[in-house]
N, C-alpha and C positions, 0 to 999 in steps of 0.2 A: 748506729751512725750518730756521730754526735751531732749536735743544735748547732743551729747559724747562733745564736748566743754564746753559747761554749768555745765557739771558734774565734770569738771576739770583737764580733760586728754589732757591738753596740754604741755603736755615734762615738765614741772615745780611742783618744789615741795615747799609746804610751811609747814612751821612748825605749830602743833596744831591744825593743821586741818587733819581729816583721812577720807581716801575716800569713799564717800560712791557708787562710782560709779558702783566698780562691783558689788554691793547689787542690786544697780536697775538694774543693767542688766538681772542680772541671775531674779530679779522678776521677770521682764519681759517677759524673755522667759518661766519661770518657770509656768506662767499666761496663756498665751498664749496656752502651751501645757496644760496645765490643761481643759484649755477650750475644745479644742480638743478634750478631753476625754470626755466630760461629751457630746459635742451635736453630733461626729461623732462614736463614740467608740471607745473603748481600741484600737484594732489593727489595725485600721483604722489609727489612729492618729500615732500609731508607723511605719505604713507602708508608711506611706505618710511624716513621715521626715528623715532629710538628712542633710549633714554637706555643711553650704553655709553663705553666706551675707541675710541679712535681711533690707530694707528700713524702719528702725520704724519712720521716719517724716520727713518731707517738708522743715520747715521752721526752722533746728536743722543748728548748725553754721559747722559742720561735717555732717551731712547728715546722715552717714549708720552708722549703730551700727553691730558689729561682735560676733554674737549670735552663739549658741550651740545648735546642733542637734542630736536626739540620731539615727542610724542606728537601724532597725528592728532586723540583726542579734546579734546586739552588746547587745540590752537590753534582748534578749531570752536569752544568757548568765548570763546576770545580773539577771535575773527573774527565772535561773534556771529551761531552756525550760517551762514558767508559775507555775510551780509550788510555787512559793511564789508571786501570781498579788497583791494579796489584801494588804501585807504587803506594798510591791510594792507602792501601792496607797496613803498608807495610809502616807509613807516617803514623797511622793509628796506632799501631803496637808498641812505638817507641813512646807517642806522648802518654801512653798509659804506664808503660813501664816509670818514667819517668817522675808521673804524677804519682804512681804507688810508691814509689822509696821516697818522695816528697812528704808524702801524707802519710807514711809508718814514720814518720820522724817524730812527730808530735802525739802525744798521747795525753788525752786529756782525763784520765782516770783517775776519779780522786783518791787520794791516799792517805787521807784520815778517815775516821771511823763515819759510813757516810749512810742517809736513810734510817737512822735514830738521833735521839736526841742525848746530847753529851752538856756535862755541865759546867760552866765556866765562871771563876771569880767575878765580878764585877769589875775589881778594881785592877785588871788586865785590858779592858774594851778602851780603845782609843776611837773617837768619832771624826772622821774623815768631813762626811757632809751627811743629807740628810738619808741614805741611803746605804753609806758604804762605811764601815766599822776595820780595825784593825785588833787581833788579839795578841797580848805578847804571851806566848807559852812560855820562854824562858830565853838564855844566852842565844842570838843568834836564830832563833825560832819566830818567825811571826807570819800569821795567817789573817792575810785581807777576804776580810768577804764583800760577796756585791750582796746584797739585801735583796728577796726574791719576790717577787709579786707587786713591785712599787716603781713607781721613777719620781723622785722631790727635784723640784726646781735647784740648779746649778748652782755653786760658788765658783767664783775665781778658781782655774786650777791653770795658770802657764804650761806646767810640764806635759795638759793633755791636750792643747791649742785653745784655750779662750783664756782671756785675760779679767773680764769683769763677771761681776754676782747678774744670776739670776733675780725678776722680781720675787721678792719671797724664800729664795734659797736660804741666804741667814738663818731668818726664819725657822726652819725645817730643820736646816743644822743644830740653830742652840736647839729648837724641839728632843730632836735624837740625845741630842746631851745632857737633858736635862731627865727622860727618859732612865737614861744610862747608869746617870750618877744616885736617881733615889733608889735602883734595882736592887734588892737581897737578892735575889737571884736570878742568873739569865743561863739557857740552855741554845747552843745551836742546834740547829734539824740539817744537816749539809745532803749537795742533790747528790747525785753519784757520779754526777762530771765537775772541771774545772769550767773558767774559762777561758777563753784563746792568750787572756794577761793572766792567767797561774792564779786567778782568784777563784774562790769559794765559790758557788752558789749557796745560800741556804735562809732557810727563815731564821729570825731568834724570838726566841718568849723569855720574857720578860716578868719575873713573879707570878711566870703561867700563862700569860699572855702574848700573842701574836703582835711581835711590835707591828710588823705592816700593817694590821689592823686597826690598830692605834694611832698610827702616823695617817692613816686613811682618813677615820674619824676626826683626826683633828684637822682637818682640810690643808696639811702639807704634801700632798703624793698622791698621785694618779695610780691605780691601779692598771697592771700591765698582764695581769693571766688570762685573760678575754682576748686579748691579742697575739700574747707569746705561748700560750700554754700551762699544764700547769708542773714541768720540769721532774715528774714523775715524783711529785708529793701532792695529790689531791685533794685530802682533808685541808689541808692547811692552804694551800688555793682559795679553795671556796670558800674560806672563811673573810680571804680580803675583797673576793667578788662580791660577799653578802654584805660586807662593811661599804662598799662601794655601791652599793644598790641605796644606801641609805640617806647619803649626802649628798648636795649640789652640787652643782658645777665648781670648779675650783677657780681662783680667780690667778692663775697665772698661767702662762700659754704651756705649751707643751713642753715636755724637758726636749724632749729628741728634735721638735725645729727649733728650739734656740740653740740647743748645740751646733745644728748644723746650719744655724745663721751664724755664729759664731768663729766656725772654720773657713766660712767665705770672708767673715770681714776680716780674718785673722792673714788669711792668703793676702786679701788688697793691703792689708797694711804692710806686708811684706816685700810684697812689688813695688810699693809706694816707697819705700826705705833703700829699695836696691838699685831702684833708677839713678842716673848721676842728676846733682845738682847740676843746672846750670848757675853761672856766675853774671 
C-alpha cells in the first residue's frame, strides 16, 4: 500500500497534477469494509466499526493513513432502520468499483534503480531549496528528488502557493548549495516509491555522508522519520534521528505550518483580488 507521502500530501501543491490520493483512500477503506461484508456479514461488519486511525503499512514515509468508519447507529439511519440494505449494497459495490480503476490508474513504483545506492556526477545536481535537488541525467531526462528524513524552512515558490521565504529558508538553500558544489562525490539511496508529484524519494551522501544528517547538524532542517517513518531505509533514518538527538531547538517555526499559513494567506489574497472594486 503506498504512504500518505507517496500519494503527495505533503503541504505542497503543484500544478497539473490532481490528487489522486483521496481516491485511494476512500478505496481503500471502501475494500476493506466490503470485505467485511462478504466473509463476517452485514451487521457484523457494521457493528464492529467505529471512527479511528488505521495502520495501512510499515514501510509508508507517513505511516498511518486517517480512514472513515461508519457507526452502527449512524448507517441504521442511513439504511432507514434496513429497510433499503440491498440498495445499500449495491451503492457500496459501485463506489468500490469505481475507486479501484481510480486507484489502479496511478502507480507509484519507482522506476530507477531503487533501495541501493547509485552514483552521480556532481556537476548534474541542481538545488531547488534546502531539501529538494534536481538531477539532469541527459536530453530530456531529469529526476527531482524530495530529500528523505528532513523538512528545511521554505523559499518563495509561486507555482506551489506561497509567494515569500521562509525565516532561514535562504539560508538552508545556499547551505544545500554550497554542500553540493564542494562534493567529489554524491550517491543517491532512492525509496522504492515515488511520490504523488513523480518525485523521488531518497537520501543522498555526499563524499560518504548523509546530507540530511549534515543539514540537521547544521541547524537548517528538522528531522521528519520520528513522525513519518522511516520509508523502508532504516540505517540511513536513524542516522538523522541520532543527528537530531544532538542539537537544539531550531530557531525557525515548522516548515509544514508555515506552509500551510501560507495557503490560507495566499486563498485571502485571492478573494481579496477577485472582489470588485467599488468606485
Amino acid at each position: 500500500m503506498p504512504s500518505l507521502y507517496a500519494w503527495g500530501l505533503s503541504g505542497r501543491r503543484t500544478p497539473g497534477r490532481r490528487g489522486g490520493a483521496s481516491t485511494v483512500v476512500v478505496g481503500a477503506v471502501v475494500f476493506r469494509w466490503a470485505i467485511e461484508l462478504i466473509t463476517v456479514g452485514w451487521m457484523d461488519a457494521v457493528s464492529k466499526s467505529r471512527f479511528g486511525l488505521r495502520n495501512f503499512g510499515t514501510t509508508g514515509y507517513l505511516g498511518q493513513v486517517l480512514s472513515f468508519y461508519i457507526t452502527r447507529s449512524t448507517l441504521e439511519v442511513l439504511m432507514f432502520r434496513n429497510r433499503f440494505r440491498n440498495r445499500f449494497r449495491y451503492f457500496v459495490l459501485v463506489v468500490l468499483v469505481l475507486a479501484a480503476t481510480c486507484a489502479s490508474a496511478e502507480d507509484l513504483t519507482q522506476t530507477r534503480p531503487s533501495l541501493e545506492k547509485v552514483a552521480i556526477d556532481p556537476a548534474l545536481i541542481d538545488v531547488g531549496d534546502g531539501d529538494t535537488v534536481t538531477i539532469r541525467w541527459g536530453e530530456g531526462d531529469k529526476e527531482r528528488i524530495r530529500v528523505l528524513g528532513i523538512d528545511t524552512p521554505e523559499v518563495a515558490h509561486p507555482s506551489m502557493g506561497w509567494l515569500d521565504d521562509q525565516p532561514y529558508g535562504p539560508e538552508a538553500t545556499a547551505f544545500a548549495k554550497g554542500v553540493f558544489a564542494m562534493a567529489e562525490s554524491v550517491e543517491v539511496l532512492r525509496a522504492a516509491e515515488t511520490d504523488g508529484y513523480g518525485r523521488t524519494l531518497g537520501y543522498l551522501f555526499v563524499n560518504g555522508r548523509n546530507f540530511s544528517v549534515l543539514i540537521v547538524e547544521a541547524g537548517y532542517a528538522v528531522e521528519t522519520v520520528s513522525h513519518y517513518g522511516d520509508n523502508g531505509l532504516p540505517e540511513a533514518s536513524e542516522a538523522v534521528l541520532a543527528a537530531s538527538r544532538g542539537v537544539g531547538p531550531v530557531p525557525f517555526e515548522a516548515p509544514f505550518r508555515f506552509r500551510r499559513r501560507m495557503r490560507e494567506l495566499n486563498d485571502w489574497r485571492e478573494g481579496q483580488n477577485a472582489e470588485p472594486k467599488s468606485e
